[in-house]
C-alpha positions as a printed NumPy array, in Angstrom:
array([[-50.238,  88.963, 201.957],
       [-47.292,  86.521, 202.69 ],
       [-44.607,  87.986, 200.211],
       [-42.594,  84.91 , 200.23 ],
       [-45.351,  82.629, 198.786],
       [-44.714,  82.326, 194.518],
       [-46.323,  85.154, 192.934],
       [-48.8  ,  83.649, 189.93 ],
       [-49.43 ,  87.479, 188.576],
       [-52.698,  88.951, 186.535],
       [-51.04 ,  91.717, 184.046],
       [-53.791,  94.359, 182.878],
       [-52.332,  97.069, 181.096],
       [-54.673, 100.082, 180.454],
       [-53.692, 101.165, 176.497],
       [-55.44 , 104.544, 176.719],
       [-53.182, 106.183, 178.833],
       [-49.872, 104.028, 178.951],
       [-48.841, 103.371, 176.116],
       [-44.861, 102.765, 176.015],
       [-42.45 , 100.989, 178.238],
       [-44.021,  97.357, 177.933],
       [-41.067,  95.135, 177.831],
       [-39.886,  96.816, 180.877],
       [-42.848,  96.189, 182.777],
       [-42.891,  92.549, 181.648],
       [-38.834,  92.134, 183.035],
       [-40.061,  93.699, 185.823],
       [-42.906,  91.399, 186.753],
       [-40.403,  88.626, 186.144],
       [-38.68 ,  89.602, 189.036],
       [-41.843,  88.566, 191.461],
       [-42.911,  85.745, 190.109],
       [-44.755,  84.087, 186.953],
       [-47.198,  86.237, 184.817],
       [-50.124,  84.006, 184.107],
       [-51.928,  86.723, 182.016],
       [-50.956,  89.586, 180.419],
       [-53.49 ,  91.894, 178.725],
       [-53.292,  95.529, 177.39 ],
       [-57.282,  97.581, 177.126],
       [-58.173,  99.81 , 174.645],
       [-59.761, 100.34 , 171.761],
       [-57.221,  99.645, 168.621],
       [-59.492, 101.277, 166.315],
       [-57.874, 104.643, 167.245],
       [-54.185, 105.43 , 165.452],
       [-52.537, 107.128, 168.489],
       [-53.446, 103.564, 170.514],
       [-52.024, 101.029, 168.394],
       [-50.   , 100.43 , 165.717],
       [-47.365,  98.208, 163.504],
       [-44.965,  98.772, 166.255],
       [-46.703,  98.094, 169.437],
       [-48.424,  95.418, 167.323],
       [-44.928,  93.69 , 167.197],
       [-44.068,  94.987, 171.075],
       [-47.22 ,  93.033, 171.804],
       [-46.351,  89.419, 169.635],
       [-42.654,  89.869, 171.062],
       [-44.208,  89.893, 174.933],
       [-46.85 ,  87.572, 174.54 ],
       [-49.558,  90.577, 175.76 ],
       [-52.832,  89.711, 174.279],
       [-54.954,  92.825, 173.04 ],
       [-58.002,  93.402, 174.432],
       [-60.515,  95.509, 171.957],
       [-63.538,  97.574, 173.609],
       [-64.985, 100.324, 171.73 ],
       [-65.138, 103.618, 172.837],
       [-68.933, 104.55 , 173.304],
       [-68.419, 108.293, 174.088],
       [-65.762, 110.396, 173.388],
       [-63.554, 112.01 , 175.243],
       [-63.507, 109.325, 178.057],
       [-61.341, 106.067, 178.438],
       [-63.935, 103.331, 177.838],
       [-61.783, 100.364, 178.484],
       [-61.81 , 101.372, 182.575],
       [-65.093,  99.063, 182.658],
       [-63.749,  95.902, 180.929],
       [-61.004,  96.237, 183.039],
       [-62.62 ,  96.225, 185.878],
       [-64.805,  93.673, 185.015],
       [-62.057,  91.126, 183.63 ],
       [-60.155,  92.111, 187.158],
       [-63.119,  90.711, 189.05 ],
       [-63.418,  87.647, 187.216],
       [-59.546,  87.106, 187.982],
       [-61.081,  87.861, 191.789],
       [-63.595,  85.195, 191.899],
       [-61.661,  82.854, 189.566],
       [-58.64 ,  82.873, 192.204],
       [-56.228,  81.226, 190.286],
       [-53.921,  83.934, 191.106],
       [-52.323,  85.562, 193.912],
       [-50.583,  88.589, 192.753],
       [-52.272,  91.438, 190.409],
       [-50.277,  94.284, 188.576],
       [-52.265,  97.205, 187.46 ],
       [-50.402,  99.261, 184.857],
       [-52.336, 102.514, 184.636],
       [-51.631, 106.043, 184.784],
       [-55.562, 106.303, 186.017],
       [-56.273, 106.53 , 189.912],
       [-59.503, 105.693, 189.358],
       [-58.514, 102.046, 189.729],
       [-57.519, 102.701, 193.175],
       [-60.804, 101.216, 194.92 ],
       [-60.353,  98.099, 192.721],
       [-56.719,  97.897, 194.059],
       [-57.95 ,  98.301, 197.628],
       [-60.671,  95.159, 196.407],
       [-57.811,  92.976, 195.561],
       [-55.555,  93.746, 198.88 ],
       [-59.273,  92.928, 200.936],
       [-58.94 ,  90.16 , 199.269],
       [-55.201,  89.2  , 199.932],
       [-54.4  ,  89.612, 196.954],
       [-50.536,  91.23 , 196.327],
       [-51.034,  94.097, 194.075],
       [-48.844,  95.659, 191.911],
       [-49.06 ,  98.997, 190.294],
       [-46.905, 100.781, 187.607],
       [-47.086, 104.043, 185.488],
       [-44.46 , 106.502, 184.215],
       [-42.774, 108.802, 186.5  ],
       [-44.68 , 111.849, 186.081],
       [-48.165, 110.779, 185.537],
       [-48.056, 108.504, 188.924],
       [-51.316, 108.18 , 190.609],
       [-50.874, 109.191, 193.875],
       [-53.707, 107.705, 195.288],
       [-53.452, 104.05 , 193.356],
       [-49.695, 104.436, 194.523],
       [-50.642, 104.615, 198.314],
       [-52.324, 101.207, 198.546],
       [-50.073,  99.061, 196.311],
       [-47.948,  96.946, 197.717],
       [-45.327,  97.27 , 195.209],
       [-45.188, 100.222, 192.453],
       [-42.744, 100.088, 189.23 ],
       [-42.261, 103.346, 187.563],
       [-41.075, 103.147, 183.787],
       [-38.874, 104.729, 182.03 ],
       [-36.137, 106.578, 183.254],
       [-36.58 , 108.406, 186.604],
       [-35.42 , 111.188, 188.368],
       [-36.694, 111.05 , 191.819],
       [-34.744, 114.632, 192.74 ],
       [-35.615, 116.775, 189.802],
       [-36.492, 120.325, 191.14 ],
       [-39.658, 120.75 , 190.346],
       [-41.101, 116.908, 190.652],
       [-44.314, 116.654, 191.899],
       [-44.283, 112.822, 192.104],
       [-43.402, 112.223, 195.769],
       [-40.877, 109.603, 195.022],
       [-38.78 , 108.892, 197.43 ],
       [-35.121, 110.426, 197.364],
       [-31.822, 109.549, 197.913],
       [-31.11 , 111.921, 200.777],
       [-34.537, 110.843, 202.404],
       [-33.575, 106.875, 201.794],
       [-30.272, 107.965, 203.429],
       [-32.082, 109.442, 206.359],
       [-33.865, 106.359, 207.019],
       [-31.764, 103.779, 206.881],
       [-29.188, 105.795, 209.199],
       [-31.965, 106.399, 211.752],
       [-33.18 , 102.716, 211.411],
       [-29.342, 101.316, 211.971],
       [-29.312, 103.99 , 214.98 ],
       [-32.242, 102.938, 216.602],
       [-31.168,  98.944, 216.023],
       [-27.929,  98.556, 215.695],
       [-26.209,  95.601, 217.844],
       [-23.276,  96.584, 220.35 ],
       [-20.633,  96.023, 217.078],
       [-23.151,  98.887, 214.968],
       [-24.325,  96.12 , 212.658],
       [-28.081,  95.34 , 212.071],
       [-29.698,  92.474, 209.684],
       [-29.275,  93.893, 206.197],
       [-32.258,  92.078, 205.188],
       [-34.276,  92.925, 208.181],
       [-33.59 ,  96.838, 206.661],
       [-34.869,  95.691, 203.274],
       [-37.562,  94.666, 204.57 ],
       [-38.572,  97.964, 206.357],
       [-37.671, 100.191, 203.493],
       [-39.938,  98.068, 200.863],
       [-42.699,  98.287, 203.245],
       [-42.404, 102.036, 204.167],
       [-41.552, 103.556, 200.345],
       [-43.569, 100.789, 197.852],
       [-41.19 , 102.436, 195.421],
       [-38.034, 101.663, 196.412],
       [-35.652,  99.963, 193.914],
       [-31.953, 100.679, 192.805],
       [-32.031, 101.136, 189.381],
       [-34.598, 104.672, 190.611],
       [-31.008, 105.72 , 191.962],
       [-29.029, 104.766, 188.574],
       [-28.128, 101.394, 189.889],
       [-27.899,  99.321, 186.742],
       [-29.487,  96.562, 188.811],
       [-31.837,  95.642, 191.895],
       [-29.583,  94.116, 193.683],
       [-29.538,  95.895, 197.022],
       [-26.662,  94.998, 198.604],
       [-24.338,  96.069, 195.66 ],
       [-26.271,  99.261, 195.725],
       [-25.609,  99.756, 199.67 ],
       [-21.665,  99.237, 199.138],
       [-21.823, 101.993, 196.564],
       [-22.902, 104.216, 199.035],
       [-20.118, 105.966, 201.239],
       [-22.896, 106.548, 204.124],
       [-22.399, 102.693, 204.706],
       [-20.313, 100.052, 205.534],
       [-21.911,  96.312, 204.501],
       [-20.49 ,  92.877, 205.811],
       [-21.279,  89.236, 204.759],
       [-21.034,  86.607, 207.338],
       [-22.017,  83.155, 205.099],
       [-24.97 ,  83.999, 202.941],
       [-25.858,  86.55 , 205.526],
       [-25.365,  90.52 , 205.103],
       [-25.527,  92.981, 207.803],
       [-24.954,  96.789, 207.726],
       [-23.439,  99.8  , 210.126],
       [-23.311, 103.242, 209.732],
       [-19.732, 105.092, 209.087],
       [-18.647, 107.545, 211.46 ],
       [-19.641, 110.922, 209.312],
       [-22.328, 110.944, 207.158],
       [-23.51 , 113.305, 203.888],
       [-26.755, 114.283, 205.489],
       [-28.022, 114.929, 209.271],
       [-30.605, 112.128, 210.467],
       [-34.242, 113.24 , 211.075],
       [-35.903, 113.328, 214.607],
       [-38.653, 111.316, 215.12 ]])
């Protein structure tokens, strides 16, 4: 999908199995485009789903709750309505942009429905409950809460400083112009499309602002020429580049 065209986004939170981090997600969003709908699934009949708190979260954010029985127990019965509400979105197409907010690959075929469709889709859990497969075809993925992308024992396959470092060095290597500078936003680009992940504030930026995360880096040097960045390697860097 053309990521330049206004995002018009289709929030649909899955309550069962995510049930913190809301306003987050909603700041988040922001930062794409307008949320046209914002929704939360479960059934609210069940303490450990809802209660006087979230019910406030939920006013505060304008997310509308979304009741459906559970019919069996032991299983999340809102993946249905979900799915069903998703695909009236679908065939609606009065948006462009979808953000699932699940901890549940099983939504990953109705992600893959929504990129067939052109459709830019979003997807967003907590750090160590990521769905690896729902992960793989987003084209963006928010992880909430705090993160720690190079804890020891982290199974989540998030990418790393020292393997964002290894990139962009190789990339600049590989492109650089005869003065060592390539378009900064030309690297952007290629890391957002390689690691869906990718955002500052996984690194302990307090922002996503990319260039004031690059200059924070000793790895790099950054330049601005107008409005215009552009970026060069330094002479010695922290880690060795990887052979392609």
């Amino acid at each position: 999908m053309d990521t330049e065209k206004e995002k018009i986004i289709a929030l649909l939170i899955d309550g069962e199995n995510l049930h913190n981090h809301y306003d987050e997600l909603i700041e988040r969003l922001k930062e794409y485009g307008h949320i046209s709908i914002a929704r939360v699934y479960g059934d609210f009949t069940v303490q450990n789903v809802i209660n006087d708190t979230r019910k406030d979260v939920l006013l505060t954010l304008g997310i509308t709750p979304v009741q459906h029985y559970a019919y069996s127990k032991g299983k999340n019965s809102t993946d249905s309505k979900i799915i069903i509400d998703a695909m009236d979105i679908l065939y609606k197409r009065n948006m462009n942009s979808i953000c699932l907010a699940t901890n549940d690959s099983d939504f990953t075929t109705l992600a893959t429905r929504f990129k067939e469709e052109n459709y830019f889709v979003i997807g967003a859990s907590e750090q160590n409950k990521i769905p690896k497969a729902l992960k793989t075809v987003c084209d963006k993925y928010i992880i909430l809460g705090e993160v720690r992308p190079e804890t020891k024992n982290d199974q989540s396959d998030l990418l790393t400083k020292k393997q964002l470092i290894q990139f962009v060095s190789s990339f600049i290597t590989t492109n650089q112009e005869s003065d060592g500078f390539v378009d900064f936003a030309w690297l952007v680009n290629e890391i957002n499309k390689k690691f869906n992940e990718f955002d500052p504030r996984n690194f302990g930026s307090k922002s996503n602002k990319t260039s004031s995360f690059f200059k924070s880096l000793p790895e790099f040097e950054l330049k601005q020429d107008g409005l215009v960045y552009y970026i060069k390697n330094k002479k010695s860097t922290k880690y060795d580049l990887v052979k392609k």
